[in-house]
C-alpha positions as CSV (number, residue, x, y, z in Angstrom):
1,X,189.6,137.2,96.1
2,X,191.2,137.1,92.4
3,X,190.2,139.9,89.7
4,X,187.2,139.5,88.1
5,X,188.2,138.0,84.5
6,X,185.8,138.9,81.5
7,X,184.5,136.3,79.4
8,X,183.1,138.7,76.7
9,X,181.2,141.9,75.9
10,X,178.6,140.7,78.8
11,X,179.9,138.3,81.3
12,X,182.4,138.0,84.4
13,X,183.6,135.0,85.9
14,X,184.4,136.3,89.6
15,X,186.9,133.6,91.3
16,X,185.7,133.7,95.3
17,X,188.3,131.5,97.4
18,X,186.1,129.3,99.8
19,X,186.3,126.2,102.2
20,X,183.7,123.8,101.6
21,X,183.3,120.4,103.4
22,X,186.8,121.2,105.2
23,X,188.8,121.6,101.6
24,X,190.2,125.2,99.9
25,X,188.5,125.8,96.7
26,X,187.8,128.4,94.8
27,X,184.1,128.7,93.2
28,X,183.1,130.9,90.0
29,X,180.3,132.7,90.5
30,X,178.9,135.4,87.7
31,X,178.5,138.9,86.5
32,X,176.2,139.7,83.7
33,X,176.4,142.9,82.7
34,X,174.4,145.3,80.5
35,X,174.2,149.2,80.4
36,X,171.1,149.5,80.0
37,X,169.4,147.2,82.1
38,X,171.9,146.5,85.0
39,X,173.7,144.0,86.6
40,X,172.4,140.3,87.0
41,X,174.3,137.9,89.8
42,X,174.2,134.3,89.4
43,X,174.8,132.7,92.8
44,X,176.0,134.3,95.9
45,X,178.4,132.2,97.4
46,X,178.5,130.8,101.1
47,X,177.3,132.8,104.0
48,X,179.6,136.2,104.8
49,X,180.8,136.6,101.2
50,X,178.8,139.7,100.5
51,X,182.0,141.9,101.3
52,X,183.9,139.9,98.6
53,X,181.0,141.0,95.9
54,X,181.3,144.3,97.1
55,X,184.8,144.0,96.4
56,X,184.4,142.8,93.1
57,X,181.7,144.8,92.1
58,X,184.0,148.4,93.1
59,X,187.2,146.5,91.0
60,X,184.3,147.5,88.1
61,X,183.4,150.7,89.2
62,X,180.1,149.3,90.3
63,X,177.8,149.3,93.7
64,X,175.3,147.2,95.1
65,X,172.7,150.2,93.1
66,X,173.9,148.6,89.9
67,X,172.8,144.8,90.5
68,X,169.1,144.7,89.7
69,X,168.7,140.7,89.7
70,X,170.0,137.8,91.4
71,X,169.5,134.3,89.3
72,X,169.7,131.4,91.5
73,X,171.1,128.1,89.8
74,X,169.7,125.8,92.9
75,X,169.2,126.1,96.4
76,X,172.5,124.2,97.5
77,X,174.2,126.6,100.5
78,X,177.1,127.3,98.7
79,X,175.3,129.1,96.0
80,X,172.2,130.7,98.1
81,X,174.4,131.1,100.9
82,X,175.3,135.1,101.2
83,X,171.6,135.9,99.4
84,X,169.9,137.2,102.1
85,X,172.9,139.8,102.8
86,X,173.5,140.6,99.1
87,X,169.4,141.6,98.9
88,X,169.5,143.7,101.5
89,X,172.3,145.7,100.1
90,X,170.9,145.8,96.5
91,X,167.6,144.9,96.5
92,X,167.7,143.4,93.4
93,X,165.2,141.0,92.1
94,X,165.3,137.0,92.8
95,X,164.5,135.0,90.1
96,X,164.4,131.1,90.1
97,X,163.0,127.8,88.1
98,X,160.0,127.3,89.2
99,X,160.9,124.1,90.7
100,X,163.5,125.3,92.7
101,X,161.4,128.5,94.4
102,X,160.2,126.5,97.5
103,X,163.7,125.5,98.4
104,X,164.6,129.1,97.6
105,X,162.3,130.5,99.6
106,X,162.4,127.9,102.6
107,X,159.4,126.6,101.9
108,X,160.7,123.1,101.6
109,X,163.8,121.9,103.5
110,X,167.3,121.7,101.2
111,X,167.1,118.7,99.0
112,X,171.4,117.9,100.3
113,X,170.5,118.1,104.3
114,X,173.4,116.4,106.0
115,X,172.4,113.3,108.3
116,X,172.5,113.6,112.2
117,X,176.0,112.2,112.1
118,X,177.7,114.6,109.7
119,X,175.9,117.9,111.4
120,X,177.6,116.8,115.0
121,X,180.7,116.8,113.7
122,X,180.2,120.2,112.3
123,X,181.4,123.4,114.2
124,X,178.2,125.1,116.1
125,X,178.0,128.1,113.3
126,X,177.3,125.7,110.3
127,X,175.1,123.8,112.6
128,X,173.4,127.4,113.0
129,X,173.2,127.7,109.5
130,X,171.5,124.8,108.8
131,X,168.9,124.8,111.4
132,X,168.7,128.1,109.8
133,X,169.3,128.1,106.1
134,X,169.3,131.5,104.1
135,X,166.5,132.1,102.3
136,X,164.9,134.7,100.1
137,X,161.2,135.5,98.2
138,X,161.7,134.8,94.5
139,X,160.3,137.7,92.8
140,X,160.2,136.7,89.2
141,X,159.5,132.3,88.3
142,X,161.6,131.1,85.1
143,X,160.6,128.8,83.1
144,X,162.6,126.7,80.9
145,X,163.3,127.9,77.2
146,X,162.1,131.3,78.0
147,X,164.7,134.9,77.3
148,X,165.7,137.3,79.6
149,X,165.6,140.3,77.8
150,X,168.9,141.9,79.0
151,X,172.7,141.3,77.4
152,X,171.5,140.6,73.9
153,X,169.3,137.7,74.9
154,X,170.0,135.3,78.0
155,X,168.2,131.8,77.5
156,X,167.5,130.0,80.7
157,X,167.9,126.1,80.3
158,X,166.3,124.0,83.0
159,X,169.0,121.4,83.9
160,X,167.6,119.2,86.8
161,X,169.6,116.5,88.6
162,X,172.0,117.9,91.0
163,X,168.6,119.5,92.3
164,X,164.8,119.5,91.0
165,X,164.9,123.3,89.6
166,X,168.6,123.7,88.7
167,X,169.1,126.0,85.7
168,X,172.2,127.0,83.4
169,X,172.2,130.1,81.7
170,X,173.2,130.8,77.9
171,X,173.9,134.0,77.4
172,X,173.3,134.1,73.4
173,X,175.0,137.3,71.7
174,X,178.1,136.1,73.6
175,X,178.1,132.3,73.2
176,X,178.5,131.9,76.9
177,X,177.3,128.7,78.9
178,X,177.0,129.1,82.9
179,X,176.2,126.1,83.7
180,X,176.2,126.1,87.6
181,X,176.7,122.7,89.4
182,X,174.8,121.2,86.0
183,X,178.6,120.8,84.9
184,X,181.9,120.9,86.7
185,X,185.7,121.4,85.2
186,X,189.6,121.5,86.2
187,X,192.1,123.0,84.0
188,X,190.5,124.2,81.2
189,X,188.9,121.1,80.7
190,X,185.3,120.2,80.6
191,X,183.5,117.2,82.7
192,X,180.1,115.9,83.4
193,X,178.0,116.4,86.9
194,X,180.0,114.9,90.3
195,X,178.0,112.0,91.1
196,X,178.4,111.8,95.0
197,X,176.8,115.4,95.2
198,X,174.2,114.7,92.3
199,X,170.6,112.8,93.9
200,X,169.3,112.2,90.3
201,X,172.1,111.3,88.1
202,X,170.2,110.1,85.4
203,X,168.7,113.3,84.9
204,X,171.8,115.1,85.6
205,X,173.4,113.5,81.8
206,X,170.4,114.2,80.3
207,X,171.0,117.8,81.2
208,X,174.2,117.5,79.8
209,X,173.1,116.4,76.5
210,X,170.9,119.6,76.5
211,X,173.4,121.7,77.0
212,X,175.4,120.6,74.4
213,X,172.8,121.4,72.3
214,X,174.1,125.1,72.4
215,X,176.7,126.6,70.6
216,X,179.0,127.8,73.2
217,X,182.0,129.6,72.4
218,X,183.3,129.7,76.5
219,X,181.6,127.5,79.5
220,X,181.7,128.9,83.1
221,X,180.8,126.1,86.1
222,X,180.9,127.2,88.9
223,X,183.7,124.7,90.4
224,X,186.5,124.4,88.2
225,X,185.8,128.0,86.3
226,X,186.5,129.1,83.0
227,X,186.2,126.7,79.8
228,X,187.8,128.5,77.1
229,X,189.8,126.7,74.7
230,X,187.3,124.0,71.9
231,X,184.3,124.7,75.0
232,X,181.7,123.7,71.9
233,X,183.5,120.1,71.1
234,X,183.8,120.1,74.5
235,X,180.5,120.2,75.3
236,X,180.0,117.5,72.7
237,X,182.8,115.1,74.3
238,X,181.3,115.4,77.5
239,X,177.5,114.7,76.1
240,X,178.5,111.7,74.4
241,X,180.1,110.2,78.0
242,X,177.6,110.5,79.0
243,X,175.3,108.9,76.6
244,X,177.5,105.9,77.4
């Protein structure tokens, strides 16, 4: 696992190496941080990566004591996937759009499940997993618009396509967009939702023309990472695709 790299006063970008659907990746979780209130976790990663948070959390001089909420983008496995182990080592809170809480919470099978065919060919651990995805209770519903009241102000945008109840998360005194799966990037440079992985594409843009609606000084998604350099016209570029 890289460092964790700072974003601003508030928020860490925390690069995981992973292997998802066979490739090498890396994925971008974050780390919202605040002294008084605690730390806040968006996404958790594939199943077993708890010990890679823990490593990251001890490069800041921080424990598992220290995170006090998880925020869930979407149920996909690669973000929800190490949630059960991370809330039995902090027992943070688990907070969710309300959309997205039965999938969450297993209520309601994943929205992504792969067809007969595709699970075969998996190896008999993944196989395991999904007959027996992680899950978690959501302790605390968001709702779109609302602000968290931690880190100078965090604004949760409900940013549906790539599932029902995806959210992003701007965290206002920094100017910082997380935008989970809503968004996606390589090198710096910003680009809309990946269609093949997105049910609801048509939604999906109309997410992204919301989110350009903020004034973001930096964009995280969590593939691709860090959007640093023009993020705001960025964000504008990549709204106006597509409104193509």
């Amino acid at each position: 696992m890289a460092e964790p790299i700072k974003m601003s006063e508030h928020v860490y970008a925390l690069p995981i190496g992973a292997v998802l659907m066979g490739t090498p990746t890396t994925i971008f979780p974050a780390l919202i941080l605040d002294e008084a209130h605690g730390a806040t976790l968006v996404d958790t990663g594939i199943p077993g990566m708890e010990g890679l948070f823990q490593t990251a959390l001890r490069t800041l001089k921080l424990s598992w004591t220290d995170v006090k909420r998880i925020i869930v983008t979407h149920h996909d496995l690669d973000h929800i996937g190490s949630l059960p182990a991370i809330l039995a080592a902090s027992g943070a809170e688990v907070l969710a759009l309300e959309a997205e809480v039965p999938y969450v919470q297993g209520e309601k099978p994943g929205q992504k499940q792969p067809s007969p065919e595709m699970l075969a060919s998996m190896p008999p651990e993944m196989q395991a997993v999904f007959a027996n995805p992680p899950k978690a209770h959501v302790t605390q519903v968001l709702h779109d618009g609302e602000v968290l009241d931690f880190a100078g102000g965090v604004k949760v945008i409900a940013t549906p396509g790539h599932t029902v109840g995806h959210l992003s998360l701007y965290v206002q005194q920094d100017g910082v967009l997380i935008t989970g799966d809503a968004m996606t990037s390589a090198g710096g440079q910003l680009n809309g939702p990946v269609a093949r992985m997105t049910p609801d594409m048509g939604q999906a843009l109309k997410s992204v023309q919301k989110l350009a609606q903020e004034s973001a000084k930096a964009v995280l998604t969590y593939h691709g990472g860090l959007v640093l350099e023009d993020a705001a016209a960025q964000l504008v570029r990549v709204a106006a695709e597509a409104d193509s």
